[in-house]
N, C-alpha and C positions, 0 to 999 in steps of 0.2 A: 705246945698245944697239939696235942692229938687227933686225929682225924677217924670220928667216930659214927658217924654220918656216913649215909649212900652215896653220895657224889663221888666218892674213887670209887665206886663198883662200878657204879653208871659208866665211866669214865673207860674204864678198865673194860666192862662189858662189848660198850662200843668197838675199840681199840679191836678186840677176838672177834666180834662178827663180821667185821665190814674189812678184815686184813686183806681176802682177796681182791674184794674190789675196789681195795686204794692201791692195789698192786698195779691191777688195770688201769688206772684212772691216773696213775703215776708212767705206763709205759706209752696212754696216750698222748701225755704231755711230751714227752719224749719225739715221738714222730711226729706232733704240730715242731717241735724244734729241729727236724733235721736228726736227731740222733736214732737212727733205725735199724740198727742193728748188736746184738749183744757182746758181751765182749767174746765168749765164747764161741759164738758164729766167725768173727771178726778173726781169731786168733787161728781158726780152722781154715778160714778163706784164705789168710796169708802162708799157712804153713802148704796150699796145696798152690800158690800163687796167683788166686785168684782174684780180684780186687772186689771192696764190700763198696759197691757203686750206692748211693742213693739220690735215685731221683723225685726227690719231695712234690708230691702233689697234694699232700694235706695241707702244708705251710700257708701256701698262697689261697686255699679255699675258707681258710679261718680266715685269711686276711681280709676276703671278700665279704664276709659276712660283717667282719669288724665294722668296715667302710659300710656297708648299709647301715648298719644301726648308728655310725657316727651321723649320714649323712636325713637319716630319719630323727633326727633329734626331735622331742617334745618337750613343753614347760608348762607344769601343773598349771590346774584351775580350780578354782575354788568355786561351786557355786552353791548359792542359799537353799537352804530348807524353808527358813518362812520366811515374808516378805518382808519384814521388819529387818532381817539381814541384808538386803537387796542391796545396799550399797555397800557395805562392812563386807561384801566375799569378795571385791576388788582390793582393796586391803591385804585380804589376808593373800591373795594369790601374789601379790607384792612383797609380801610376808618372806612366802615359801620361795620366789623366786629370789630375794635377797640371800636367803642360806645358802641358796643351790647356788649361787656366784660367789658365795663367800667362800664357801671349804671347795669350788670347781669340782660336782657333783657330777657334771658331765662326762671329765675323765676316770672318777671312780666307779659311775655305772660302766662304762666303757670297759674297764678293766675287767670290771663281775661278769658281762658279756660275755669275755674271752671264756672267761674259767668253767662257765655255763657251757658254752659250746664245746670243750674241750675236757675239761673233767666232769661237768656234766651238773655240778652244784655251784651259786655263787652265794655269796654272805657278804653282810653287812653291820657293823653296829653305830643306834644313834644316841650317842650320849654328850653330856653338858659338860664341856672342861674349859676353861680357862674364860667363864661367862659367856663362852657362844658355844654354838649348836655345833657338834661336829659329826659328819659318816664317814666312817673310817672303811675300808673291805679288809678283809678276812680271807686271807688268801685261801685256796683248797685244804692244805698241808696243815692248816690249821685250825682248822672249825672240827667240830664232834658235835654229836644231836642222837636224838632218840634213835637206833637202827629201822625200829618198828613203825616209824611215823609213814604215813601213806598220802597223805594230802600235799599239796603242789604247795602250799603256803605255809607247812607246817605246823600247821594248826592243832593238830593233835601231837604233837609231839610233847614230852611229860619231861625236858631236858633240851636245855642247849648252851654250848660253847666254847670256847677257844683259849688256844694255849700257844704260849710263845716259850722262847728259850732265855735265861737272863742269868747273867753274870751274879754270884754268890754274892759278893758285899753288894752290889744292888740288889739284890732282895731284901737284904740288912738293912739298908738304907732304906727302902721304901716302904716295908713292912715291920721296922722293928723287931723285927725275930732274929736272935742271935744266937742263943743253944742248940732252938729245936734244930738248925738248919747246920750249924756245924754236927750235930746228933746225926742227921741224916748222911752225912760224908763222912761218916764213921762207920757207917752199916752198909756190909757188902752187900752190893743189889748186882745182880748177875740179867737179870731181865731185859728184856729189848725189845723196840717197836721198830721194825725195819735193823737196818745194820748198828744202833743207836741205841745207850741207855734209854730205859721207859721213862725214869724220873729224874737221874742222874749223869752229868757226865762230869763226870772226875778228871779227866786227861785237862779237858775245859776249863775245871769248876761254873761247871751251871747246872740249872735247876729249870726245871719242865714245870711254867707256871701255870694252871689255870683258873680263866675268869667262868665260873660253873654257875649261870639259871635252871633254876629245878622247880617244879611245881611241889608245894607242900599244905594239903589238906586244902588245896584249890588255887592257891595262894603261892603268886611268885617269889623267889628268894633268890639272894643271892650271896656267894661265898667264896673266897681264895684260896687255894690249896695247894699245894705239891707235892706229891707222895701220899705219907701220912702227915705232913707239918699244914695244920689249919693257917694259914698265915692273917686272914679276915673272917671274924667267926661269920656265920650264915643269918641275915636277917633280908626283911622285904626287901623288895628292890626298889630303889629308890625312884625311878620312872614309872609315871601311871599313864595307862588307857586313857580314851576319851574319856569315861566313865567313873577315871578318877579313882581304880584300883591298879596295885602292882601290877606291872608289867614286862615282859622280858623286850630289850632295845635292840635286839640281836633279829635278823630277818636272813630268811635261805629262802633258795630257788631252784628245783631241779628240771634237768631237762627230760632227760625218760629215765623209766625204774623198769627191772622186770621183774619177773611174779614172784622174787624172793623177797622186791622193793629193794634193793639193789640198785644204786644211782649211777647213769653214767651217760656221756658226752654225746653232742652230732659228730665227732671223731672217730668213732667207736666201730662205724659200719665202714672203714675204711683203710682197716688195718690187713686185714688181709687181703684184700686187692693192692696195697703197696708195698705189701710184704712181697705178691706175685710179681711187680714191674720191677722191684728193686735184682731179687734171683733171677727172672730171667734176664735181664737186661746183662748183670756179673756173669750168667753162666753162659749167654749167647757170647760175651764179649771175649770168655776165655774160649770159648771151640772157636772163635773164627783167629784166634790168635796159635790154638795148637792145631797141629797134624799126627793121624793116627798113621804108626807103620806096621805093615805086614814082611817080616824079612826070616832068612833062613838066618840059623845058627850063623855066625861066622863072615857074614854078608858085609859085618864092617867092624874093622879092629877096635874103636870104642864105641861103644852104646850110649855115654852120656854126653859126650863129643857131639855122636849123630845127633842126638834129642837138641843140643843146643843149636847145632847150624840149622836145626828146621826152625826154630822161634826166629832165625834172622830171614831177612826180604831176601837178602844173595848169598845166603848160605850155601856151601859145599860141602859134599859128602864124597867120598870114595869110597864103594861096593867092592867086593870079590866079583870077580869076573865068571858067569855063569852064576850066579847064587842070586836067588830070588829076595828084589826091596823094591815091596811098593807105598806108595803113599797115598791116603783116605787121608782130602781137604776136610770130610766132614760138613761140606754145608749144607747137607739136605739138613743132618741136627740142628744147626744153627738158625737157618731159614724157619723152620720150624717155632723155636726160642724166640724169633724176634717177632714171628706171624704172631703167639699166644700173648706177647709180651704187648700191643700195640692195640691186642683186642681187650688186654687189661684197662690200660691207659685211655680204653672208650669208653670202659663200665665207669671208672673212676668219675670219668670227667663227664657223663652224661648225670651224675648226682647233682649238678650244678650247670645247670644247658647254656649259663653265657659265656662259659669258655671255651662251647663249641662253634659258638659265632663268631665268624670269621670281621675283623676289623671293617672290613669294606662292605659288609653288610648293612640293607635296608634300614632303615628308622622301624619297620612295622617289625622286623624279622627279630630286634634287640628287644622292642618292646616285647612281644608273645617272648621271648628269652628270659626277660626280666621277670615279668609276671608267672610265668613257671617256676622257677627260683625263689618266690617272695612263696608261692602255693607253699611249696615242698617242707621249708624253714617257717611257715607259718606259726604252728608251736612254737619252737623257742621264741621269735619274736613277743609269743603272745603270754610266755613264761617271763619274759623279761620285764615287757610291758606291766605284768602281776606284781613283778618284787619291786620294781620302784616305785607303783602307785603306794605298795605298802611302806616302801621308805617315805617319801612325802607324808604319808598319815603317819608316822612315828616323828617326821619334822615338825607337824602340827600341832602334837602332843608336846613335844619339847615347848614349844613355844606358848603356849596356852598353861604349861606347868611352871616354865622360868621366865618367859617375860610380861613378869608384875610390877613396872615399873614404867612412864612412858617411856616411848621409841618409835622415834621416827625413822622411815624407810625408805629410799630417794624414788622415786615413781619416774622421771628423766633426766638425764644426763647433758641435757644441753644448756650449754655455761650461760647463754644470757637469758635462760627461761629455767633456773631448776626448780622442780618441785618435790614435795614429800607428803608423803599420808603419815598422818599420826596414832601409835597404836597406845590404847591405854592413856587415851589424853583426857586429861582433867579440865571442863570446864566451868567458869563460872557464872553466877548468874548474868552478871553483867553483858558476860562473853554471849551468851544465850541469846539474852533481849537484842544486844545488837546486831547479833548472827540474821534475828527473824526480821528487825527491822527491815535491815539492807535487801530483805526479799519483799518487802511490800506490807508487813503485818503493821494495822497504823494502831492496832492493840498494843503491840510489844512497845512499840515506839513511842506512847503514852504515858505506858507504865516505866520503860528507862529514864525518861527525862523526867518524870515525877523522884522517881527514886535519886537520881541524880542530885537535882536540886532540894533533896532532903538528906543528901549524905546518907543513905542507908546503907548500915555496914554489912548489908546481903548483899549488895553487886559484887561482893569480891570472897565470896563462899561457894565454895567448891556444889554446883548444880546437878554433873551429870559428869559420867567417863563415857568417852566417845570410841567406840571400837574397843569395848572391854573384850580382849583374844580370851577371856572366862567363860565370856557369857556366849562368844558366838558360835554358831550352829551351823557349818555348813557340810558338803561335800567335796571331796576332791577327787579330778580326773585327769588322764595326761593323754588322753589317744586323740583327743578332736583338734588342741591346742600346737598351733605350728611352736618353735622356736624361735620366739622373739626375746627382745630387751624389756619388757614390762609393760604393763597394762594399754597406756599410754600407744604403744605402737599399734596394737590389738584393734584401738578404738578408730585408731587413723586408716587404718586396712579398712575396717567397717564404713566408716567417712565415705572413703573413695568408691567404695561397690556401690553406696548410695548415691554419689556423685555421676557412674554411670551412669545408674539406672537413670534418676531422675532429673540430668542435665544441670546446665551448671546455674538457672536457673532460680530452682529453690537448692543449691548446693555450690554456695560463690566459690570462682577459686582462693580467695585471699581467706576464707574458713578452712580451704583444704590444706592450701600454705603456713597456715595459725594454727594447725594441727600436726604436721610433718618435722622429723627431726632436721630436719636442710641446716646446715649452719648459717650464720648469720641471716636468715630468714629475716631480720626486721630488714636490714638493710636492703634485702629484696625487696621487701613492700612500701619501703621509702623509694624503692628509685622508680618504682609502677605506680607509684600516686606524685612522684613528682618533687620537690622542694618543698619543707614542712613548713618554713616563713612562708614560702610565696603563694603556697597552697591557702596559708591562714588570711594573707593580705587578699588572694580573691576571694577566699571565702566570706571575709568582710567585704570588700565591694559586691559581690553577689546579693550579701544581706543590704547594704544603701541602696543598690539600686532596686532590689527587693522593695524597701521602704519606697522611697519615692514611687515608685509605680503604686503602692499602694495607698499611698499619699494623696498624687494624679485622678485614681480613681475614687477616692474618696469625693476629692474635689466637685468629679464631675457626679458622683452618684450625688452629692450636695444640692448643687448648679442645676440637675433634673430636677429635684424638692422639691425646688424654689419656683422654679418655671412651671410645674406640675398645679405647686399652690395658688401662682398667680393665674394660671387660667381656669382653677375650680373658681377662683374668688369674680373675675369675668364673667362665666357662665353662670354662677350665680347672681351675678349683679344683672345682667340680661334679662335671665330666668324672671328677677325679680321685678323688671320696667314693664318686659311684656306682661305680665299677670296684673299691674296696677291700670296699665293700659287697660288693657282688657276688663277689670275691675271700672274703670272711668265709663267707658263704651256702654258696659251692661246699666252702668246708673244713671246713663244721660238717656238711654232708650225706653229706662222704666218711667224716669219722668217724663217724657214726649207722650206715651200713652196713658199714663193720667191726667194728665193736662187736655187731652183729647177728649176724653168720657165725663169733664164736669159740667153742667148742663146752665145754660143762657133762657134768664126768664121761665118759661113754662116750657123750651125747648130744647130736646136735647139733641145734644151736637154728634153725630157720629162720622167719624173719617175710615 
């Protein structure tokens, strides 16, 4: 199959523009390792006896940097666009922090780190193999992309990807191509990328394979190639965007460019200040080891004799007698060499000020150290911070395009409490009505035991997917979020700030302990409440003697009633004598003065 398509131009284009600057970016990997010096320097320094000293000061400032971005670790977060998401973005940050623990995301960003600082690009690809998610990095030596791309994300770049080297019958084996590829180790290719066939290495038998995304009429593609032998003809790519078109799974990050765009390392500013400590230091080392002589002709019967007994500590020489040999130690040169050589060794290490603090120094003095340091390296941190927010939203992608199926995601880890969120969970109605019951709906709870006792074969019909990873709609972010074990821990940090603040009041301990991974936590809360029989046995006598007391008072609020009723019944019997009384009184006094006023004969009677 011939390769009749742009992807070996592209391919090939890159390769000739960017030659010098993988040259650089190849010699400053070299001095992050120790190796600083070329062979041809090295081969010079010995033939004049000089020694090719290196005193690595890059090594350990990578390292330094390593070690922050290890120790600044962060764990995506997911958070909602609408509120109807508002529970579903702890899920999905569950999600994304399952992956990252699954393929140990940590040490491959870690690695990309390196390559960022040091060659000055890092990459990544996220692709779907063996049904999980996988990020793979993409070492320097191995990635290719647009020369012409300018943005930190690569965003405009119209091309990107990587090439490894593999074994001829594996190729056969995994691409089925078996002509075109013996065809190709047939045909002399003289061409080279570095010391190395371009497409070929025969001595090997292998094949320079590449995985090449290209943009085509807008539209990403993707294609296998080697040479001219098409190995995978070119079609979409089989990952899509949030958006649900082709996408390229390939992510790069650079740390600076210059005005040619031009990629390259925080290593870079620091080649030739160790190029300076490494010479002087070899060439102080050899003046203070030789001495210059000043002598007449004839002053000493051998000359290489004398040269040797001066490199010894108690070397002898014997002069002609009257004939002029003096000896120049040389150490004004040397003094000199080691004075420029130390004023190196300040520039170098003021690029990085906490390794001019001295161990016994101040807490305030590390900190303003620290903090100068985090200024300086700000960018890359904040280049890095960039390519793995972008990896996470290509994990999100993954996972929203391949897992269509449920899946549950463990949310903690502790053996007598685990739990799990479920993604893509089918419920039914049944599961529904009972879900709202258990929360108080005395609707739901009506309509379940109606159905129930009617056997309606809709309780067991699929109602709703819960956390459809299709449908949800969030954001993700990695700068705010410490490094924790999952959501769960998140919420218990939250817990306790509010335990501060608000006392343990409305914030009981045994809610903050009911939240905390502690092991065996139950057994702690059994032994702070005590024996769970003995506790239930007084809890029942609590409840009797509860009872009886309220029994007691019944009694007596009774006993009041009663004593209440019979002196309303009293007072009213009272009430009711004295009023008859009184009633008698008024009727015995009405008849006295009628009987007074009826008149006797012709006379009437008045009293």
């Amino acid at each position: 199959m011939a390769n009749d398509v742009e992807y070996k131009k592209q391919f090939e284009y890159w390769a000739d523009v960017t030659d010098s600057a993988r040259k650089d970016a190849r010699r400053d990997r070299d001095y992050r390792d120790g190796k600083q010096w070329t062979d041809e320097e090295a081969a010079a320094l010995q033939e004049r006896g000089q020694a090719a000293i290196v005193i690595n000061r890059i090594g350990p400032k990578v390292d330094f940097l390593i070690g922050v971005e290890r120790q600044g670790k962060t764990d995506p977060k997911a958070w909602p666009r609408t509120p109807q998401h508002a529970e579903a973005a702890d899920a999905v940050t569950d999600s994304l922090r399952y992956v990252s623990e699954n393929m140990d995301f940590d040490s491959v960003a870690s690695d990309c780190f390196e390559d960022l600082i040091v060659e000055g690009i890092e990459g990544a690809i996220v692709e779907w193999i063996d049904e999980e998610i996988s990020v793979t990095r993409i070492p320097f030596d191995r990635v290719y992309f647009d020369p012409h791309s300018l943005k930190r994300d690569f965003s405009d770049s119209t091309y990107k990807g990587l090439f490894i080297w593999m074994d001829r019958d594996e190729v056969k084996r995994t691409f089925k191509v078996n002509e075109d590829i013996d065809r190709a180790f047939d045909i002399d290719n003289d061409e080279g990328l570095e010391d190395k066939p371009l497409w070929i290495d025969k001595k090997r038998k292998r094949l320079k394979v590449c995985q090449h995304y290209y943009q085509k009429d807008g539209v990403w593609h993707v294609c296998y190639f080697s040479g001219d032998v098409t190995l995978i003809e070119s079609k979409k790519s089989p990952y899509l965007d949030e958006n649900g078109e082709p996408y390229c799974p390939i992510e790069f990050g650079y740390a600076y460019q210059d005005r040619e765009s031009n990629k390259y390392g925080w290593v870079r500013q620091f080649i030739d200040i160790q190029d300076e400590i490494n010479h002087r230091r070899s060439k102080s080392l050899y003046m203070l080891s030789r001495r210059q002589v000043i002598a007449d002709r004839g002053a000493v019967d051998d000359i290489n004799q004398a040269r040797f007994e001066l490199t010894k500590g108690d070397g002898v020489i014997e002069v002609t007698p009257g004939m002029r040999f003096d000896v120049d130690p040389g150490n004004d040169l040397a003094a000199g060499q080691v004075q420029l050589m130390m004023e190196a060794k300040a520039e170098i290490d003021s690029i990085a000020a906490r390794s001019l603090v001295a161990p016994e120094a101040s807490g305030r003095s590390r900190m303003m150290a620290d903090s100068k340091d985090l200024i300086e390296v700000g960018p890359l941190f904040d280049a890095h911070r960039n390519f793995k927010k972008r990896i996470y939203r290509q994990i999100w992608n993954r996972i929203r395009q391949f897992w269509d199926s449920e899946r549950w995601v463990r949310v903690t880890d502790n053996e007598n409490n685990l739990k799990f969120v479920g993604l893509n969970q089918p419920l039914t109605a049944g599961e529904v009505l009972k879900e709202k019951a258990q929360q108080g709906d005395e609707q739901a709870a009506y309509v379940l035991q109606q159905m129930i006792a009617a056997q309606d074969p809709r309780l067991n019909q699929v109602a709703e997917v819960r956390n459809d990873v299709a449908e949800l709609d969030v954001d993700i972010s990695i700068s705010e979020v410490a490094d924790v074990a999952n959501v769960q821990q998140e919420q218990f940090e939250m817990l306790v700030n509010l335990a501060q603040v608000y006392g343990p009041q409305s914030v009981p301990f045994k809610v903050v302990l009911e939240m905390s991974q502690l092991r065996n936590k139950k057994e702690i809360i059994d032994m702070m409440e005590g024996d769970p029989q003995q506790a239930q046995m007084n809890q029942q006598i609590q409840m009797q003697q509860m009872q009886i007391q309220m029994a007691s008072m019944q009694a007596k609020l009774e006993e009041m009633a009663a004593n209440t009723e019979n002196k309303r019944a009293d007072t009213q019997l009272k009430i009711a004598t004295i009023q008859k009384t009184n009633q008698q009184a008024i009727q015995a006094a009405v008849e006295t003065q009628v009987i007074a006023r009826q008149p006797v004969g012709n006379v009437s009677v008045n009293t």
